[in-house]
C-alpha positions as CSV (number, residue, x, y, z in Angstrom):
1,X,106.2,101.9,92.5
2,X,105.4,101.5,96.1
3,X,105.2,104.5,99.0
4,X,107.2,101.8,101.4
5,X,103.9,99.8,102.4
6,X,104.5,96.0,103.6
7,X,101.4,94.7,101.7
8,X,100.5,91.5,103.2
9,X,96.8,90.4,103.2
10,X,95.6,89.2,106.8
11,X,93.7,86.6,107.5
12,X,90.3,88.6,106.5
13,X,92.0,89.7,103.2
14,X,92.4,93.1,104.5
15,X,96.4,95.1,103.5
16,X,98.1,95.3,106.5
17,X,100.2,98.3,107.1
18,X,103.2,96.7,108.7
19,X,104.6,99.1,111.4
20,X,105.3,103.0,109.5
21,X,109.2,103.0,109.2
22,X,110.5,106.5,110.0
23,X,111.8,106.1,106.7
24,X,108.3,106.4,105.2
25,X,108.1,108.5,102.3
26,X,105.5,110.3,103.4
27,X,106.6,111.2,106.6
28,X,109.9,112.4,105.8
29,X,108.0,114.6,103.7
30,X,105.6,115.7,106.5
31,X,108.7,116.7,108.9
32,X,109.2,119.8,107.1
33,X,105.5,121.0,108.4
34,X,102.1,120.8,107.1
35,X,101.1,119.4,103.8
36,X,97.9,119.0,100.9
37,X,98.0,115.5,99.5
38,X,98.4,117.2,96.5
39,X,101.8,118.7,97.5
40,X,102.9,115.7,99.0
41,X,102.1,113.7,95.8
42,X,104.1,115.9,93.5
43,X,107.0,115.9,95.7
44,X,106.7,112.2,95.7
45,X,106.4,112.3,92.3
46,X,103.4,109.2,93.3
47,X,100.6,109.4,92.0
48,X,98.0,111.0,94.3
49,X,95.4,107.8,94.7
50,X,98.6,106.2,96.2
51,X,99.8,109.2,98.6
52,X,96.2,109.1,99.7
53,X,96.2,105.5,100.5
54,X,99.5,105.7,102.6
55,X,98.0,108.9,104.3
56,X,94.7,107.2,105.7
57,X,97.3,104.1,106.9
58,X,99.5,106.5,108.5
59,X,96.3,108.5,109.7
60,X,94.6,105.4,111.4
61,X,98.1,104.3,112.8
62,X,98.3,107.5,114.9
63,X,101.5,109.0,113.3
64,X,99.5,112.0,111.5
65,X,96.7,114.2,111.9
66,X,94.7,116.9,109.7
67,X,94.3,120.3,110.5
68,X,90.7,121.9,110.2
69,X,91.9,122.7,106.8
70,X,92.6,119.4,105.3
71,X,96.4,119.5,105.8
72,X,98.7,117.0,107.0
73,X,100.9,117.4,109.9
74,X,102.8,114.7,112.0
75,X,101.0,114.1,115.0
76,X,97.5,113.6,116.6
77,X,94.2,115.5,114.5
78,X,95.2,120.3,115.2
C-alpha cells in the first residue's frame, strides 16, 4: 500500500517525490488542522514508518510545516 508517492529513482538512485497531488493522502488529512504522525497514521490506517516518509517529502517540498510541538499543519514551519 502506497501514501500516493511516484517512486522513481533519479539518476543518483535517490526516490523522487514527483509533484504532491492535492489529492495526497496526507494532505487531505492535514486540511482539517494540525496533526501527530501518529494520528495521521491511524486515520490512514498506514503504517506509521510510511506516514513519516510521505511527511518529510511533503516537509522538504514546502507544502507542510511543524509546530514547536511536533505537529503537522499545511504550510511553512508555526
Amino acid at each position: 500500500r502506497t501514501m500516493g508517492w511516484r517512486e522513481e529513482a533519479d539518476s543518483a538512485g535517490e526516490l523522487d517525490p514527483g509533484d504532491p497531488s492535492p489529492s495526497d493522502p496526507i494532505l487531505r488529512a492535514l486540511a482539517g488542522g494540525l496533526r501527530r504522525a501518529d494520528e495521521l497514521a491511524e486515520r490512514l490506517d498506514s503504517p506509521l514508518r510510511e506516514v513519516l516518509v510521505g511527511l518529510g517529502r511533503l516537509e522538504v517540498a514546502g507544502l507542510i510545516g511543524r509546530d514547536d510541538c511536533g505537529g503537522y499543519l499545511l504550510g511553512g514551519r508555526r
